[in-house]
Every structure is written in structure tokens, then in C-alpha cells.
C-alpha positions, 0 to 999 in steps of 0.5 A: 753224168747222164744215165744212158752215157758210158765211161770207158775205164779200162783202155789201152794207148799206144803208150801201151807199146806195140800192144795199144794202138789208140790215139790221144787226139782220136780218142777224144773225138770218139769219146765226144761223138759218144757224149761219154762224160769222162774216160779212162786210160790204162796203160800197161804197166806204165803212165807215159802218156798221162799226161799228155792224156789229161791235157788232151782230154781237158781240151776237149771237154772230157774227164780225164780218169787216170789210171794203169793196168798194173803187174802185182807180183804172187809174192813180194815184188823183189823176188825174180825166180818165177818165170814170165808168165807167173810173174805177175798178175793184171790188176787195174788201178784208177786214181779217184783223188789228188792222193790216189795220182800220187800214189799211183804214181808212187806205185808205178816207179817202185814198179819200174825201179824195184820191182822189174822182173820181165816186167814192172811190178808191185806187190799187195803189201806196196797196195796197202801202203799206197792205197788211198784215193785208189779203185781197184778192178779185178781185171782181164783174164790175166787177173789173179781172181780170173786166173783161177776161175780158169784153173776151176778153183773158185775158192782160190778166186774169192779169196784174192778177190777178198784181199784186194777188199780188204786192201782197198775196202769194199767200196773202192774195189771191183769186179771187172766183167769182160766180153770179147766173145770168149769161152773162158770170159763166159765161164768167169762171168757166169761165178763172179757176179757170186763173187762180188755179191758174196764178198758185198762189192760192185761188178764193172762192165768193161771192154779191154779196148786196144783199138778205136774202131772194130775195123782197125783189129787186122792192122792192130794185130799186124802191129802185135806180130811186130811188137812179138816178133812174129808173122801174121801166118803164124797160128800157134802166136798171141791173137787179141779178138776183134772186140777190143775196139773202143764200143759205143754206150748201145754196145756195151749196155746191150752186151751186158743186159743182164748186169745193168748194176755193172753200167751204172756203177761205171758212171759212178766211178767216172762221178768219183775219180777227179784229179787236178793237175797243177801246172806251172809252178815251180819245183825248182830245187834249192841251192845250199849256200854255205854258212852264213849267206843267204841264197841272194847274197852268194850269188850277189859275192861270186859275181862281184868277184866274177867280174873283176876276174872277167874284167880286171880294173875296168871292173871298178871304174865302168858304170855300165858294167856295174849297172847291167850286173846290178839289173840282172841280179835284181831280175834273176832275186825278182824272179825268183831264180837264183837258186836256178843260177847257181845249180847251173853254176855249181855243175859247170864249175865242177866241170871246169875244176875237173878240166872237162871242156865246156863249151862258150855258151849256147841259146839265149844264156849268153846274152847275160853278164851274170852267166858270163862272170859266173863263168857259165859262158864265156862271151861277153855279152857287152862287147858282142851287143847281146841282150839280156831280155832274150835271156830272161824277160822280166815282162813274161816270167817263163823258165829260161833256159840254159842248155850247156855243151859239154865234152862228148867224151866226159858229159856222163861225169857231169851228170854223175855230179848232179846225181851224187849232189842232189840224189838219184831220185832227184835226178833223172835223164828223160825218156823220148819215144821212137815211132813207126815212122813212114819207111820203118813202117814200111818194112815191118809191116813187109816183114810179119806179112811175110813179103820178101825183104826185097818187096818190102823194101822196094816200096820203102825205097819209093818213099822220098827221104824228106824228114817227117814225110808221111805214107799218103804224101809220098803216094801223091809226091812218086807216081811209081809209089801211087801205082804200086798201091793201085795194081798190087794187091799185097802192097794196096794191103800193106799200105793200107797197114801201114797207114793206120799204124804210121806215127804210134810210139813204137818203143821208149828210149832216153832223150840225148841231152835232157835232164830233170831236176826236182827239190825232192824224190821225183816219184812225187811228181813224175813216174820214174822208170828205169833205161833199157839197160836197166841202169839210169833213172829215166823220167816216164813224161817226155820233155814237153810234160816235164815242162808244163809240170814246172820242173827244171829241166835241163840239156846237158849236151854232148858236143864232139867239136869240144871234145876234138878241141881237148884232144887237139889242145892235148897234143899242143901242150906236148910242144907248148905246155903254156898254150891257151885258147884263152889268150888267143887273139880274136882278130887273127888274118891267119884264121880268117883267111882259111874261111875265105880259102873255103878250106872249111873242112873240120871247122864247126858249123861251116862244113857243108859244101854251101857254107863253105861256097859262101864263106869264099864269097863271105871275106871274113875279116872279123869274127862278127862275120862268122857270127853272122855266116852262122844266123844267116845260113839257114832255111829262110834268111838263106835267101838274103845272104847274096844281097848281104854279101853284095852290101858288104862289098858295097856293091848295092847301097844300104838304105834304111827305113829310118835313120835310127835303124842306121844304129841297130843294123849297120854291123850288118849292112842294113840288113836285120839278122838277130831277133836281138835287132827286132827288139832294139828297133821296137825300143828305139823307135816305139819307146819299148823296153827290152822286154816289152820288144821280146814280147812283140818279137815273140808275138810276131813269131808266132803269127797271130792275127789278132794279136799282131793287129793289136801290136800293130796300133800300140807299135804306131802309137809308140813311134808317134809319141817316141820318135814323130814318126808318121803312121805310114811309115810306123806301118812300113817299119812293123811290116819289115820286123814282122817279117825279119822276126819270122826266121831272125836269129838269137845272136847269143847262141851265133855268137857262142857257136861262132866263137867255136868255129873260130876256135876251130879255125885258128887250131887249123891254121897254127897247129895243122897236124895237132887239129887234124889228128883230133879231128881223126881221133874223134870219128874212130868209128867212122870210115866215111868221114875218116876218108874225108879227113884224110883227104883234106890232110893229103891237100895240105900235105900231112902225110898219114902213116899206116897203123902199126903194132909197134908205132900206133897209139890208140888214137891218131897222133903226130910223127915225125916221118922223113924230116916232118910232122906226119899222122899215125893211123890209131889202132883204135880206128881200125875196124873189127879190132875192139878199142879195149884190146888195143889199149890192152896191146899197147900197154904191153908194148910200153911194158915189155918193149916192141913186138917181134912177129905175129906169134909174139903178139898173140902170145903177149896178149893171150888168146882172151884178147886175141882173136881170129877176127881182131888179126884179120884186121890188123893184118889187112890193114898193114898193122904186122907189115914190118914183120916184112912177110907178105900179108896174104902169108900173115893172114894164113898164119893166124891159126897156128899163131892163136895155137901157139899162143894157147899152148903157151898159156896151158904151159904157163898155167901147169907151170912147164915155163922155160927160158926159151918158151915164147921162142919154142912156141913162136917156132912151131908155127909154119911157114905158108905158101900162099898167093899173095893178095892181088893189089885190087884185093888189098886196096879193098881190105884197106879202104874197108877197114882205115877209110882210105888206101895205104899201099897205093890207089885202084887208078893206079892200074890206069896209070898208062890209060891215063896217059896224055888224058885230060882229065881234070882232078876232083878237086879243082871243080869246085872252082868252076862255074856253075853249069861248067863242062867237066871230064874225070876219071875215078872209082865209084864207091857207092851207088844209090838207085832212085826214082823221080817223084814226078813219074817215078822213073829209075835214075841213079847217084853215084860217090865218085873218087879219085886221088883228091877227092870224092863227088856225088854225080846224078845220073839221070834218067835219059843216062841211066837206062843206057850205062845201069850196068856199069854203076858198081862199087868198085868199077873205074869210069871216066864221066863227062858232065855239068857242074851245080854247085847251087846247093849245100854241096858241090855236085855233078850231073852226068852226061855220059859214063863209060869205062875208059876205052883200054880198060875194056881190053885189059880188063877182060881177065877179071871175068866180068868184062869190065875193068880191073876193080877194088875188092870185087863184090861177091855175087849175091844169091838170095833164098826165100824161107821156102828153098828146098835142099834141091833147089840148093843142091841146082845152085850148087850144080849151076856155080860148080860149072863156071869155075873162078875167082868171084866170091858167092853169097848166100842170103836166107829170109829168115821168119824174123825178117833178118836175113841170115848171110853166109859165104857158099866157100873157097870151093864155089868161087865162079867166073861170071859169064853171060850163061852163069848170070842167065842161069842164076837169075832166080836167085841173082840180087843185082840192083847195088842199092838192094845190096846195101840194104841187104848188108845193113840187115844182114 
């Protein structure tokens, strides 16, 4: 290494979290521009991006030093009773050797995995162990030998400095030396040159680098206030010094002249630390065979057997069956993967022994016979024509891979399995990392700033929602944006911010499907770390390291249509204990008539409005129709469907661009749609085998031009001595696969997903009630798609019985109500209730007979599992209405009743129990007179909490104005053309205000409902600025406009909003001069961090001098940027009047978009 160079060795990424605030890619560039040799990173206490370091760093043409700032616990790294900041010191370790990555590696998971105490920790007897190929620096200020430099006990200092030697011997450890500008490093520096010169090891210059660029310190201490939670204004919190930037060689042999030995001794460690990662070799585990076999011969007996289950007689006599089993297996022993089949096999079998649902298959596995004898997938791969090859390439031996579906409820005892089979330190889940992506920037950058939430979020809101949107492109693509930024200097500020922090790894999470496998403790290949709960085992490389590294890796997926299957197919077997989907056919009119009904809801893959459109136009007839539905409607080959269709109906003649073509595409109509199609054209025509096509298929993808110019000639010269075909024409076939092998789909994974949809399909026809009560069951903890549900069972006329105490199970459930099969709302899907004491409820139903009153419910279950808000619920959603009292009176009750039940528990406890004792206590409660809820009020409660209304709708107070209207039901829209005029009437349930992208004028979309269905309406600009006002949750409008129904969706623009013409009459005794609403919005106050108890004390004033009925709120900015919400009280309701709003506008939140941020923070 040159003399006059530098070699940063302690330096910190953004894999440091919220405290690093480098940049891989960056800081090879840097490094370059400075000619530095080699560098190093250091990150706290963890090795996430290691990987992606040494791959980066080797691209460049850099040494990648790899190493950690470890946390030493003062004693042994189990003990937990110090508090944070004498938990741990600060000590930097550098791998200089294959064995020193090992071990650090080694070191770094003990840390997180035993060592954990606010943060992961080793200790110097875990050092000694793990000592070789290792260099220890002394570290920062926060070091054990720097620690007590500062505590002025210079003796103390030596003598750690001194065991670190001894640990690591004298050549492997130094003295770290750091210069931010800072009193206490002058002070450490002028003693521990002594230090090392007395104990005879090197002194290191340092720089603490956490960012690239001096200028980069403010928006890096911003991100530290977002990291600590604290604002930028505080003075008392954690600043770093504006030295931490990554320093030039002139920089730093200028700060540190006077130690020369401290610059040349970093170039000879840069000279001594050379790791070499291997990629691509497997480390696969193996699979035990029982006794007897070999891994080849087991796999060779449980397919043979597979395939006369699967295949019955035919197994015996149909060559091509024997001979596709016959080539996989050699393809899967050549490969080397057998073992890979059969842990995939064992996990999945357990699976299905268990009776947990797995789904048909997913990706490419489907296309082999051996997956599907095995029972992995359940497509036949013959009678759908997939191929193999796609699957596993014997041309290019790559890992393949098998993603598997699993019942969302019941995937964690999958995984349990495999842990418990091969080990916990084998297997781990995978980490991902969350950014600091363009909106959360944003409003975290708004938030340690100190803007109000309503600033910051204003200009969060200018931000287009376009996945992967970044800050500069929504400046350019919204003029309001790039305006705010150009006149307003605190947002120019934040922005500036915001931009240098956007896409950093803002906090490390678990992936949702992913798992590693490896053939021994994964800590000898990958750090490990511990979830943020500190349960499961968590890789700390993300997926694409774990693959470059050779490991297995595996999806387990959590599919909620399987699990909504299971639950459907549970209710089924009540009444038909024998029925399978097994046995089902697959050429079922029935089931393909609910596609071109375009009644999709609930069906998997076919929900979104334009999927359901195009299914109407589709005619399924077959289930390879839906197979194709599902590869065509996506971005890209979107764009064929209507010439598809118009080929299918024989409205446009097929042509081929060769008569072998005929035989590859003519199931679908001429048009190519499957990569399986690319490779079979290439082996028909060019004389490719399978795999050689997946190559040209692979090759086409991804574009290369001086690939493709090669695939080109050996393309034509292939046709010519194959099939005679003339270069012209070979030129214009490889132009037609190029271009269908850019967004072509894998057949396999259409056909194991169409498979499900029509699984889906045919519950919903045959077994309506069962499939619509899984559906529901399974989306507890969502409303939204609860009233969506509902909706879809209203038109085919299941009725939904309300939730009862007495009747409710947990989940949604067939009834029998007036002669047919209804649905009972589950107790479990009511908001705010808790499912564990619903379960707990009911068992005491099932063991003590039903419950006679409210008191009778709270005494039975006890005041631990009752509670206040629990009650509320239930008693506003009409759980305790066959106690025949009103709920408003019920609700009133509720204390006395938890009295009760309480006392009946003190009793119980000191043994005073008599006969009659749950009739004294239920007696003491009082009778209330109260007012019983207005309808609007209950009807909110409902919709709130059960996703739809039960005792009646809010259009039923227009029942008269709607008299004689013409006004056409939600529903019947969907048959109209687009563009089509249309007139409704119907609540709006939600408002969000938007801004156009061209000159950022303000327009809105609204979710109307009526009694059939809900629309989401666009109102533009030029409407907008003339009905804003009107465009609230809960008002009912009737609204005039033109359908589009070109995208995913069906949708509606505005012409004109009004309120219908009576209501504005009737209406006026609400207060607001509007109509009668839904559960009327609370008016909403909001205080800064700087409100006065006068400016309380003027509020309350201005609200007690227009007395009503409205609700008040009132927000608080907290320092935290959480807003803090509560209720002003019974005694401060209001009537809001021209005068109140005027008075209160200081204060007023009145844009209903600002409102659902405020909840959703609050």
C-alpha cells in the first residue's frame, strides 16, 4: 500500500441504525476518489451489511476490512443487573483472516443470542476464545481504557489496556487515537501514547466516521433525534461533533503529525486483514434416510409409490410417465439435490399429516412430476403441459426454487417442525430492513424539527403514492410540492433533510415468508440475532446475501385464502362429513358461471374490480381460462387481453408466424402468454432442448444486447438446420419471443393459483353460506373488508344476524333464522373486545347455560376479563340486546355492573357465598333513566365497530325525500358503459383531499354507500372548490356524474354534489345546517406544545357560549410528535354556528384528511 494513502478502520454505515448514515455504494466512491487501498467497516454491535460491503467494495476495486464495534460486558456477558450505560464498553474488532471472520462472526451472534442486555454483548473471556485472526482497537470514548482515562485513573486504564494484550497479543491490539475537536479526547490522547509505549503495543489514528461529507453532520443529527426520539431544539440530548465525516489522507496525517507511527501503522493493518468470502457453494443440509438407503434410493421408493397413488393403473402401463419420473430423478441425483427434495418433502408431509392446509404449489415447482408425486404440489404438471426445465435447468445448475403456501393460521408449526428437526441454530427466519422511505421521511424529519404535525404532514401529503416514489421525483411530478420548497424556508430546510436521509435503513425487522436452513450452527456461516421480541432466531444478512453465500433458502408463506378454505371446509363436513375438494370436478359450469357473472368477490386472484370486468368479457369455460385470466392481467401483457378475448370469440382470425407455432399456442388462441410457450418455440423450431430455451427465455429477459446479438445467430442457424426456415423469417419469429419473453408468465405458478381460484370459485357456488362465513372469519380485524363481505352476502341474499352473547360463536358461523341459512356475526370480529375473552365467554356459555343480563355476564366471567371498554362494545353492537333494555340504559349500567361483579368476587374470595348470591348482587345494580341513543348515533356505533349497519341504515331517514327520485342503486353501475350518466344518493364514508400532479390544485375522492354497495367518486377541481364543505364523513349527498370504469375498478367522476333538496330543511336541527348524519364527527381543536392555561381557559369560554350537542376534541403536539387526543366532556358539547367556527379557527382542524391522520397518530 502506498505510503502517503489512509485506511479508514473504524467507520460506521447505516447498518449502524439510525446512528450511521453512510452509504455502501458512496462510500466506495469516496474511498476511490481518495486512491485509499482498503477500508473498513464497523458497525455497532452487529454485521448486517457485511456482506453487501464486501461485494461492493470488491466491485470497486477496494479491500474490504471487515469488522464490528463490539459491546464487552465489565464482567461476564449473562449478567443483566447494570444499567444501560455501564452495560457495556466499546471495543473495535477487525477480521485480518478467514478464521478472524469466523470468529467474529462467532462472537457477534453469541452477543445477540446470549449476550443481550440493551445491547448485544460479549465478554473477554468469549475474546480469548475467539481470539485468532482477530485485531482489537481500543476504541472511542466509550472504550474501557478511554473510560477511565476520563475518570483520571490512569492506572485502571493500563491495566485494561494490558489484558486486551494479553488476550490478543501485543501485535494484534492497539491503541485507538480519535480527534473530533474534543476536550476529553485531547486529555486521553496526551497518556495513551504512554500507555502503549509502556505496555510495547502500536498507537492507530482513527476518525469515528458516521457520515461521508462534513457537510452531511446537520441532516445526520437530525436522523440521530429520530433515532432517540428527541427534537433537534433540545440542548440537554446526545450530539456527535461535526468531525465524524469520512476525512481525506491530508486530513487526517495533518491532524495527527504528531504521531506519524499512528498513519503508518493503519496502512499495515489495512496490509494484514485479507478475508475471502466464498460464494456459491452449497451448504445445503442433508437429509437422514432411515436405515438401509441411500439418500437416491429413498427419494427413487416414495416417488415410484407417489406415482401409482397419483396415477393408479396408468402408473404402470404410460411410458411417458415413467420416462418424465425417470429423467427428473437423474436431473435432481446429477444436481446434486436430492436431499434439497426430500427436506422440502418431510416438512410438507408433516404438514399434511397434521392437517394443516397446503397450498397446490406456487413458482416453477409445479412444473415437475416428482414435486407433484411426492405430494409437494398437486398440479399435474402432464395434463397442464408444464415444464420441468423452468423448474430446474440442467444447462445452468442454480438452486431452485420451492416457495410453499401454508395456512396463514398454522405456518409457525411448520417452522416449529424444522427447527425442532434440524435444530434452532440451523434454522433461522430472515431479517429485512425498514427505510426512511420518501413520506416517513417526511414526517420524521417534520417531527425532531419541531413543525406542527399539520405542516409536516401537508407536505407528506404532497407526495404522489407511487410505490418507490422518491423525494426529487414528486418535486418535479406536483408543482405545489416544488413550490412549497422554493417559498418556504423551513419546508426548503426539511426537504433538504429529508433528501440526504431518504432510503437509509431505518430499523431491522423479520422477512414474511423467508427461512434459512444450513447442514450445521448457522453462526459458522452467518451472524445470527435474536426478532425484536427477543424470541426466534433471525438471520442478520438479508435474503439476497443469504443466497450469494449458498444456503438454503426457503419461503414458507402464509396464505389467508387456505386458511379461509380450511375454515369453509370446516363448517362443510358439519353437514357433509365425506366432502373433498379432492374429488371435486374441474369442468364444473356452476363454478365457471360465477366468473362470467363477474361475481368475483372473495374469489382468490380475481378481486380487483378490473379482473372482474374482464372475467365477464373472459367466458371461462374451462379452467385453463383462468389459468390464462391470472398470466395475463398484469402490467404488460394487460395490454393483449382485449385482442386475447377478441380471438377467443373468433372475432379476429388467428394467424401464426409459423405452422409449428400452431402446436405451441393455439390453447391460447395464437397468442404467447407462458415463458413455458418461449422455451417450446425455441425447441420446436431451433432444435433447443428445454433447458437450452430456458436459457434463451432467461437470456431475452434480461435484455443484454450483446448477448441477444449472439442468441440471435445461433437462434437462426438452429431454424435453418431444424426445420428450413429462412433467416428472414427466423429474424421475425426471435423478434416475437423477445418480446413475449419480456413479461411472459410461468405457467406453473398460473396454473397452482388458478387451481385455487377455482377451488374458491366452486365453495361459493355450492356452498354459498359456509364460503361466505370463512371469508368473514378471516378478516376479524378488519371492518372494511367486513362491509365489503357483508355487502356481497346482502346480494345473494344471505342475511347476517347481529353478534349475540347468547348465540355468537367466536367466528362467523351458519344459522338457521326464519326458515334459512343465515350468518352469525362472531364475537371475535367486534372491535375493542379482545378475542381471548371472547373464547373465555363462551366457554362459560357452554358450561353454565346462557346468560340472563349484563350483570350475569360480568359476574360469570369476573372483573379480570371484563372490562369497561370490552362492554361498551358489546353493548354498541347489540351483543346484550335480548336482555330487551335499551342500549343507551345498558351502557349507563356498565359501572354498577363491574361493581357488582367485583363484589361478588370479594365475597366469593372471603368465602360469604350463599344461594342466592349472584341474584343479591345482580339486584343492587340500578335501573337508569337515560335518553336513548338517536338512530344516526346507533348506526355509527354499529358501522364502527361490525363494518356495517344492523338496526337500520342512515338513508333510512330520506325514506320520504327519496320518494319518487330516480335515483339508480350503486350496484346496477357496474352494468353501464363507460362514460355512462348516472344519479345516486348515499352516505359518504370517507374523504381524501389530493392535489393534481400538474399544477397541484386541490380536488377530492370520496367512498360513497348506499344500501347495495360503496363507490369511490373523483371530484375534481372545477367541483371541488364549490361543494368542499359539503365532503364529510357521514353527510348524505346525492351526486350526478360520469362513469369509468377503464381501470382496476369501477369508479365514478362528479359532475355536481348536493345535499338532497328536503334534507336542508329537515336537517336543520342538527346544528350544522346540513342533513341528519351518522354518528357526527366531533369538532376537533388542536394545541401546539406552547398552549397557555389562558389559551385553554379562552377556548373553554368561547365553547361554553354556544351550548349543544356536538362532541369536542382536543389534540395536544406532544414533544414525541405523537399527538396526545382527549374528550373536552359531557359539559362543553356545542352547537356549531357560523360565530362558533369563526371564533374557534385558531384552533379548528377542519380538512377530513387532516382528521384521519390526526386518528391514525393519535
Amino acid at each position: 500500500m502506498q505510503r502517503d494513502s489512509f485506511v479508514h478502520l473504524h467507520l460506521h454505515t447505516e447498518y449502524s441504525l439510525l446512528d450511521g448514515a453512510v452509504r455502501m455504494r458512496e462510500l466506495m466512491k469516496r474511498a476511490a476518489e481518495f486512491k485509499m487501498p482498503a477500508v473498513a467497516v464497523t458497525d455497532h454491535g452487529n454485521l448486517f451489511g457485511a456482506i453487501e460491503f464486501y461485494q461492493e467494495a470488491t466491485r470497486a476495486g477496494i479491500k474490504p476490512i471487515m469488522g464490528c464495534e463490539a459491546y464487552i460486558a465489565p464482567r461476564s456477558h449473562k449478567e443483566k443487573g447494570s444499567s444501560m450505560r455501564e452495560s457495556a464498553y466499546h471495543f473495535t474488532l477487525l477480521a485480518q483472516s478467514d478464521i478472524g471472520y469466523r470468529n467474529l462472526v462467532k462472537l457477534i451472534s453469541t452477543a445477540h443470542l446470549d449476550g443481550f442486555h440493551y445491547r448485544p454483548r460479549i465478554d473477554k473471556e468469549l475474546l480469548s476464545q475467539h481470539r485468532e485472526g482477530l485485531i482489537g482497537l481500543s476504541g472511542c470514548l466509550a472504550g474501557e481504557v478511554n473510560s477511565a482515562l476520563q475518570a483520571n485513573n490512569v492506572q485502571k486504564a493500563t491495566a485494561a489496556a494490558a489484558e486486551y494484550r494479553d488476550i490478543l497479543g501485543a501485535e494484534n491490539f492497539f491503541i485507538e487515537l480519535h480527534d473530533h475537536g474534543m476536550e476529553e479526547q485531547k486529555w486521553c490522547n496526551a497518556v495513551l501514547p504512554k500507555i502503549a509505549k509502556d505496555l510495547g503495543v502500536g498507537l492507530v489514528a482513527a476518525n469515528d466516521v458516521h457520515f461521508l461529507r462534513r457537510d452531511d453532520h446537520d441532516a445526520h443529527d437530525v436522523m440521530l433525534c429520530i433515532g432517540t426520539g428527541k427534537m433537534v431544539a433540545d440542548e440537554s440530548r446526545m450530539k456527535y461533533a461535526p468531525e465524524l465525516y469520512f476525512k481525506s489522507p491530508d486530513e487526517m496525517r495533518e491532524l495527527f503529525k504528531d504521531y506519524p507511527e499512528a498513519i503508518s501503522k493503519k496502512l499495515a493493518i489495512g496490509e494484514r486483514c485479507n478475508v475471502t468470502i466464498e460464494f456459491g457453494k452449497s451448504k445445503y443440509p442433508e437429509y437422514t434416510v432411515p436405515e438401509g438407503y441411500t439418500r437416491e434410493s429413498y427419494l427413487r421408493e416414495l416417488c415410484h409409490k407417489g406415482l401409482e397413488d397419483r396415477y393408479g393403473e396408468r402408473a404402470k402401463i404410460d411410458n411417458q410417465l415413467r420416462e418424465r419420473l425417470a429423467y427428473e430423478l437423474g436431473v435432481l441425483e446429477k444436481t446434486g439435490l436430492v436431499s434439497y427434495i426430500l427436506i422440502v418433502w418431510d416438512f410438507i408431509h408433516f404438514a399434511k399429516g397434521r392437517g394443516i392446509p397446503v397450498g397446490p404449489g406456487r413458482g416453477s415447482a409445479a412444473g415437475s412430476i416428482v414435486a407433484y408425486v411426492l405430494g409437494i404440489t398437486d398440479i399435474d404438471p402432464l395434463q397442464f403441459g408444464l415444464v420441468f426445465e423452468r423448474f430446474l435447468n440442467p444447462d445452468r445448475v442454480s438452486p431452485p426454487d420451492i416457495d410453499v403456501d401454508f395456512c396463514e393460521a398454522r405456518r409457525g408449526e411448520v417452522l416449529e417442525y424444522v427447527r425442532q428437526k434440524y435444530g434452532e441454530r440451523r434454522v433461522a427466519q430472515i431479517i429485512t430492513f425498514g427505510k426512511l422511505k420518501a413520506k416517513s421521511v417526511v414526517r420524521d424529519v417534520g417531527r425532531v424539527m419541531g413543525l406542527p404535525y399539520r405542516d409536516a404532514d401537508r407536505i407528506a401529503k404532497m407526495i404522489p403514492n407511487e410505490l418507490g416514489i422518491t423525494l426529487d421525483s414528486a418535486a418535479e411530478k406536483n408543482s405545489e410540492l416544488k413550490r412549497a420548497i422554493a417559498t418556504e424556508p423551513q419546508t426548503k430546510q426539511l426537504f433538504e433533510y429529508a433528501k440526504i436521509l431518504e432510503g437509509l435503513s431505518r430499523n431491522a425487522g423479520v422477512h414474511a415468508a423467508g427461512v434459512v436452513i444450513a447442514d450445521r450452527d448457522l453462526s459458522e456461516y452467518i451472524p445470527l440475532c435474536r426478532d425484536t421480541k427477543g424470541n426466534d432466531v433471525i438471520s442478520q444478512y438479508p435474503m439476497g446475501p443469504l443466497n450469494d453465500l449458498g444456503l438454503l433458502k426457503m419461503d414458507f408463506l402464509g396464505l389467508k385464502t387456505l386458511t379461509v378454505i380450511e375454515d369453509t371446509l370446516v363448517l362443510i363436513h358439519k353437514r357433509e362429513p365425506e366432502f373433498s375438494l379432492k374429488n371435486i370436478p374441474l369442468d364444473d359450469k356452476e363454478t365457471f358461471d360465477v366468473y362470467n357473472r363477474g361475481e368475483t368477490v372473495g374469489l382468490f386472484q380475481m378481486e380487483s374490480g378490473g379482473m372482474t370486468s374482464t372475467a365477464k368479457q373472459f367466458e371461462v369455460q374451462k379452467i385453463d381460462d383462468i389459468i390464462a385470466l391470472i398470466a395475463l392481467y398484469r402490467p404488460g401483457p394487460m395490454d393483449l387481453i382485449g385482442d386475447y378475448i377478441k380471438r377467443k370469440k373468433g372475432l379476429t382470425k388467428i394467424r401464426y408466424e409459423h405452422p409449428l407455432l400452431e402446436e405451441i399456442c393455439a390453447d391460447t388462441y395464437g397468442v404467447m402468454i407462458y415463458q413455458e410457450q418461449v422455451m417450446a418455440a425455441a425447441s420446436k423450431l431451433a432444435g433447443y432442448s428445454l433447458a437450452q430455451g430456458d436459457l434463451l427465455r432467461r437470456a431475452m429477459g434480461k435484455k443484454d444486447k450483446e448477448k441477444m446479438a449472439k442468441e440471435r445467430k445461433n437462434f437462426i442457424e438452429g431454424c435453418a438446420s431444424t426445420n428450413k426456415i429462412p433467416e428472414k423469417k427466423a429474424n421475425s419469429i426471435f423478434d416475437l419471443l423477445e418480446k413475449f419473453a419480456g413479461y411472459g408468465f410461468n405457467k406453473s405458478h398460473s396454473a397452482a393459483y388458478g387451481l385455487i381460484s377455482y377451488h374458491t370459485a366452486y365453495l361459493k357456488s355450492h356452498y354459498s353460506v359456509e364460503f361466505m362465513a370463512g371469508l368473514l372469519s378471516n378478516e376479524i380485524n378488519n371492518t372494511d373488508k367486513i362491509s365489503v363481505f357483508v355487502g356481497e352476502c346482502k346480494r345473494m341474499g344471505i342475511a347476517i344476524l347481529p353478534p349475540d352473547i347468547n348465540k355468537s360463536a367466536l367466528k362467523f358461523t351458519p344459522e338457521e333464522h326464519d326458515g334459512k341459512i343465515a350468518i352469525r356475526y362472531g364475537l371475535a370480529a367486534i372491535k375493542n373486545v379482545g378475542e381471548a375473552a371472547m373464547q373465555m365467554s363462551i366457554e362459560e356459555r357452554a358450561r353454565a347455560g346462557d346468560y340472563i343480563s349484563l350483570e350475569d355476564f360480568c359476574g360469570r366471567i369476573g372483573t379480570r376479563i371484563a372490562n369497561r371498554k370490552m362492554l361498551e362494545s358489546l353493548i354498541k353492537a347489540g351483543a346484550f340486546d335480548f336482555v330487551g333494555r335499551d342500549r343507551a340504559e345498558l351502557f349507563a349500567c356498565i359501572d354498577d355492573s363491574l361493581s357488582c361483579a367485583a363484589a361478588a368476587l370479594r365475597d366469593r374470595t372471603v368465602g360469604q357465598v350463599s344461594l342466592f348470591d349472584e341474584e343479591t348482587h345482580a339486584a343492587t345494580t340500578r335501573t337508569r333513566v337515560v335518553t336513548p341513543w338517536a338512530d344516526h348515533e346507533k348506526l355509527s356505533y354499529e358501522k364502527e365497530l361490525l363494518g356495517f349497519y344492523v338496526s337500520g341504515h342512515p338513508l333510512d331517514a330520506y325514506a320520504e325525500i327519496f320518494v319518487g327520485k330516480s335515483y339508480q342503486p350503486i350496484t346496477s353501475l357496474s352494468e353501464m358503459e363507460d362514460r355512462a350518466q348516472f344519479r345516486i344518493a348515499g352516505v359518504i364514508v370517507q374523504v381524501e383531499k389530493k392535489f393534481t400532479r400538474k399544477d397541484g390544485k386541490p380536488f377530492a375522492v370520496i367512498w360513497l354507500e348506499d344500501r347495495t354497495a360503496t363507490l369511490e367518486i373523483v371530484v375534481w377541481n372545477d367541483v371541488f372548490v364549490t361543494v368542499s364543505s359539503l365532503l364529510e364523513p357521514g353527510r348524505v349527498v346525492e351526486v350526478r356524474g360520469a362513469i369509468d370504469n377503464r381501470g382496476d375498478a369501477l369508479r365514478a367522476t362528479a359532475q355536481k354534489v348536493r345535499v338532497p333538496s328536503a334534507a336542508k330543511t329537515n336537517g336543520a336541527a342538527n346544528g350544522n345546517g346540513g342533513s341528519p348524519r351518522q354518528g357526527e364527527p366531533a369538532l376537533l381543536l388542536q394545541f401546539s406544545q406552547s398552549a397557555t392555561s389562558a389559551e385553554l381557559r379562552e377556548v373553554r369560554e368561547i365553547l361554553a357560549s354556544s351550548p349543544g350537542q356536538r362532541r369536542v376534541q382536543l389534540l395536544f403536539d406532544r414533544p414525541s410528535g405523537e399527538p396526545l387526543r382527549m374528550d373536552a366532556g359531557a359539559d362543553l358539547r356545542v352547537e356549531l354556528t357560523d360565530d362558533l367556527q369563526q371564533r374557534l379557527m385558531r384552533w379548528l382542524v377542519t380538512s377530513k384528511s387532516d382528521r384521519r391522520d390526526l386518528d391514525s397518530a393519535a
